[in-house]
N, C-alpha and C positions, 0 to 999 in steps of 0.2 A: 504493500500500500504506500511505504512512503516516497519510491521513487513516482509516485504518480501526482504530488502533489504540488498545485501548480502555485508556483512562485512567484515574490517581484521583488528583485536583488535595488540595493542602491547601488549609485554609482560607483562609490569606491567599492564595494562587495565583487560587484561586475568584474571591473578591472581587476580587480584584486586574482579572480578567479582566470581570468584568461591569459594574466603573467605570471600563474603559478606562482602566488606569493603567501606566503604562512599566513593563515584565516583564524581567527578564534571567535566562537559564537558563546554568545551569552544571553541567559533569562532575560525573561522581563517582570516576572514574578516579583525580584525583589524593590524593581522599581516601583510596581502598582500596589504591592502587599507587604514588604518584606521590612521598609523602611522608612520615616517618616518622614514629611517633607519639612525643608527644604533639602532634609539631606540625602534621600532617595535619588533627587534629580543629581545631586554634585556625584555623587558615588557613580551615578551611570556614565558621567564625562570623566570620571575619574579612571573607573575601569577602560573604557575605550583610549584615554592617554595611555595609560600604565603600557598599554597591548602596544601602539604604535610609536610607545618610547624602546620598544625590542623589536623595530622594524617588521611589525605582522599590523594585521587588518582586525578590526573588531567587526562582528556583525552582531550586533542584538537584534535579538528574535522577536516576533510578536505578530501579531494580528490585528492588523488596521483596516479598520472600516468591511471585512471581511475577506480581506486579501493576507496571507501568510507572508512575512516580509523579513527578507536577510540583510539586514541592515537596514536603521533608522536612522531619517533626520533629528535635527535640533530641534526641532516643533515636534516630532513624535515622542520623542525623547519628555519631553516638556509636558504634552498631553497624557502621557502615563502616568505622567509624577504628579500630577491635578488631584488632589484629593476629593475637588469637588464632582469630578467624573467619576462613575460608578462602572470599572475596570471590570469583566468580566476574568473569574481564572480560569487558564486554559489547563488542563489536563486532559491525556488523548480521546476522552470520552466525550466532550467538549469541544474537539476541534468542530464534528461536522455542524455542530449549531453554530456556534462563530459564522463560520464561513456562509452557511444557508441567509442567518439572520443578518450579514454584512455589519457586523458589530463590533466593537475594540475586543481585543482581550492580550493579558501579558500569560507566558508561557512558563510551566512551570516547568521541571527539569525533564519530567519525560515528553511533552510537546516539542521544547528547546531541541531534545537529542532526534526526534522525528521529522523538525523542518531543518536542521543543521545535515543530517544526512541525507536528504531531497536536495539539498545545494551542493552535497558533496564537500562539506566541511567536515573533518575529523577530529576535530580539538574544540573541548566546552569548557569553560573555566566558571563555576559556583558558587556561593558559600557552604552549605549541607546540602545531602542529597537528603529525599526523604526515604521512609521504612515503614519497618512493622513500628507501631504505635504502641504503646503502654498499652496495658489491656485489651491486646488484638485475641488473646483465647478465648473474649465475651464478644467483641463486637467488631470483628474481623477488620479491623482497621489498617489495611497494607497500602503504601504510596503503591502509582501506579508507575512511581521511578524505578522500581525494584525490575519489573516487568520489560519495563522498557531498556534497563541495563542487559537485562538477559538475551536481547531480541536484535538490539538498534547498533551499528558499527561506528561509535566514536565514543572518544574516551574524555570522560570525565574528571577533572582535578577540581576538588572538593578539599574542606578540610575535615572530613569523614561524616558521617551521617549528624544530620540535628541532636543535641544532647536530650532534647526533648522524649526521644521514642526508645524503643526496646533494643540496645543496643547489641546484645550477644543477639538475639532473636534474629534480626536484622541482619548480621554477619550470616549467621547460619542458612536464609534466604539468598542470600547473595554466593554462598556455594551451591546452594541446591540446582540456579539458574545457570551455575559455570561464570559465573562473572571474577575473572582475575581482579585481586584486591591487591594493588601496590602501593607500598609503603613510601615514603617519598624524602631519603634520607633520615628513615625513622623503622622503628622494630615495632610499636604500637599503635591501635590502631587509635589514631587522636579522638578528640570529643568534641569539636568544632570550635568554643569559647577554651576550652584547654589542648594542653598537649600530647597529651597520653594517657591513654586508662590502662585497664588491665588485661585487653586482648591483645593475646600475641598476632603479628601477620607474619604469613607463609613468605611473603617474598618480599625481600627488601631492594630498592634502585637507587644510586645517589646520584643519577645525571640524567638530565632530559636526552641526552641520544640513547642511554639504554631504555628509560620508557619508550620512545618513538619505535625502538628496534623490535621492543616487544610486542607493541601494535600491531607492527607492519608482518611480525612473523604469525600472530595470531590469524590476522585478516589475510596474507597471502598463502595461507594452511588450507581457506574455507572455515575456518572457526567463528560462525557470527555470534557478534553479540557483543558490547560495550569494553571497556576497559575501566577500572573505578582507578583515582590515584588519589589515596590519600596524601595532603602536604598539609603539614602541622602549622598551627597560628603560629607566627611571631611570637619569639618571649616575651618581648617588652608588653605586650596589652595580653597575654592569657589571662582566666580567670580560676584561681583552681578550683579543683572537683568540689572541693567541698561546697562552697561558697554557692556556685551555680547549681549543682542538686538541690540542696535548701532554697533556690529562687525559683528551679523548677517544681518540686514537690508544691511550694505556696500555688506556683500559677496555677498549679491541674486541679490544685483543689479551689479555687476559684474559678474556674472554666467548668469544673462539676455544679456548683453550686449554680451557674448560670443557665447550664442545661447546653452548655457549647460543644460541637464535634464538627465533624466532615469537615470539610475544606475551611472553614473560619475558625479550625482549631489551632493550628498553626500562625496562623497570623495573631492570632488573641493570645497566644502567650509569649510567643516572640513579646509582643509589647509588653504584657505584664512584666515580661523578665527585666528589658527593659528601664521600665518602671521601678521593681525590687533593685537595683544593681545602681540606681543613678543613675542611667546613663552608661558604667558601662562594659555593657553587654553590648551596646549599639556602636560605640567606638570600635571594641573588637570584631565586631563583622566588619564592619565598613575593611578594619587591616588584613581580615582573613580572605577577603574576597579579593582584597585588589591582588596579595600575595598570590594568590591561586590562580591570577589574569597572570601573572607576569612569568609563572612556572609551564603555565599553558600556552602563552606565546614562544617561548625556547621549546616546547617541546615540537607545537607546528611549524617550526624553521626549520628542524632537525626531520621532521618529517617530507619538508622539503629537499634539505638538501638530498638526503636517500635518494630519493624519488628522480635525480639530478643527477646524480654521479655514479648510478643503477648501472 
């Protein structure tokens, strides 16, 4: 299905793609949901520098007016980050209304990995992916990123799943689909706002040409289906484990208390966290995202050059 899905590239995305030049697509989730304005909007320009200060192309993903679109203008950019517009979120169950109804919507990671590989971009840089959710053995609460990791051929640099959800649970899905979990000059698998918990990974990489090599050997094998790479926050802004379990435990039990789930569950604690932490919970995303733009554009150079001197 997703190479059938029709496209409208910007201009630099265009170009980008017909001189072979390292592409990195990014959500739009965190623009419309993820983070609060004004600083949602700076973080999207923020990310798109970060990518073209390592000589690669950003394309943020999204769905405008009901066209699927690899790369956005400044006014698109702008119009997501609008509090006052009511952003539909995309997950791939949601793409065909978008599109039918000709309506906004920002993409969350598994739409992101389904219009980025209909452009034929291999590289998504994140903040978390999502998972199994706390309490998914009462109310089967599974991202539909998990699914889509197992399925869609570009690799993802995250900095490991939201702290939010079931995180061994989570891992253990992410084997069941065959989704290779690479550690990203790191033996554990990080916590998004920290650095490390207490799962070990199977495979460790310290340089973006051995991810890129691994990619290319998985996908030039026939092995479909995504790549995850975990890259750890920044020291300087982690929060440790302790500190953010005690902020997440309060929010869920304030998301309980409001009768909150599905797809506004996430964003309602995102903020709560937010909220408990001062502020910052929201500082260190903004650092783990742009970090995660910047390990994702070396790795689709490296992807290039391969591809180059094949």
């Amino acid at each position: 299905m997703t190479n059938q899905i029709k496209l409208h590239y910007s201009d630099e995305v265009a170009t980008a793609i017909k001189a072979n030049k390292p592409i990195v697509a990014l959500e739009s989730t965190i623009i419309s949901h993820g983070l609060p304005y004004p600083e949602n909007l700076e973080t999207a320009h923020a990310l798109e520098d970060a990518i073209r200060s390592k000589n690669a192309v950003p394309a943020t993903i999204a769905v405008m007016d009901g066209i699927p679109k690899a790369g956005l203008s400044h006014d698109e950019l702008a119009r997501l980050s609008n509090p006052q517009i009511d952003t539909l979120k995309l997950s791939r169950r949601d793409l065909p209304f978008a599109i039918s109804k000709k309506i906004d919507g920002a993409t969350t990671v598994a739409t992101t990995m389904m219009i980025a590989a209909a452009a034929g971009i291999k590289v998504f840089a994140t903040g978390g992916i999502g998972g199994v959710h706390r309490g998914a053995d009462q109310n089967f609460d599974i991202s539909a990123d998990l699914t889509e990791l197992g399925q869609t051929d570009v690799a993802v640099v995250c900095a490991g799943p939201k702290a939010i959800l079931d995180i061994p649970a989570t891992m253990e899905y992410l084997e069941t689909l065959g989704v290779p979990v690479i550690g990203y000059q790191c033996d554990a698998m990080p916590l998004f706002w920290s650095r490390a918990s207490d799962l070990a990974l199977e495979c460790r990489l310290d340089s973006a040409r051995e991810i890129a090599d691994l990619c290319q050997c998985k996908w030039d094998n026939g092995l479909a289906g995504g790549v995850l790479i975990a890259n750890p926050i920044p020291k300087d802004v982690e929060i440790s484990g302790d500190i953010i379990e005690a902020a997440i435990d309060h929010a869920l039990h304030q998301a309980a208390s409001q009768n909150i789930s599905g797809k506004a569950l996430t964003p309602f604690l995102l903020d709560s966290i937010r909220h408990i932490t001062d502020g910052h919970s929201l500082k260190a995303n903004k650092a783990l995202v742009e970090n995660n733009a910047i390990l994702a554009a070396e790795i689709a150079a490296e992807m290039v050059s391969a591809t180059v001197f094949k």
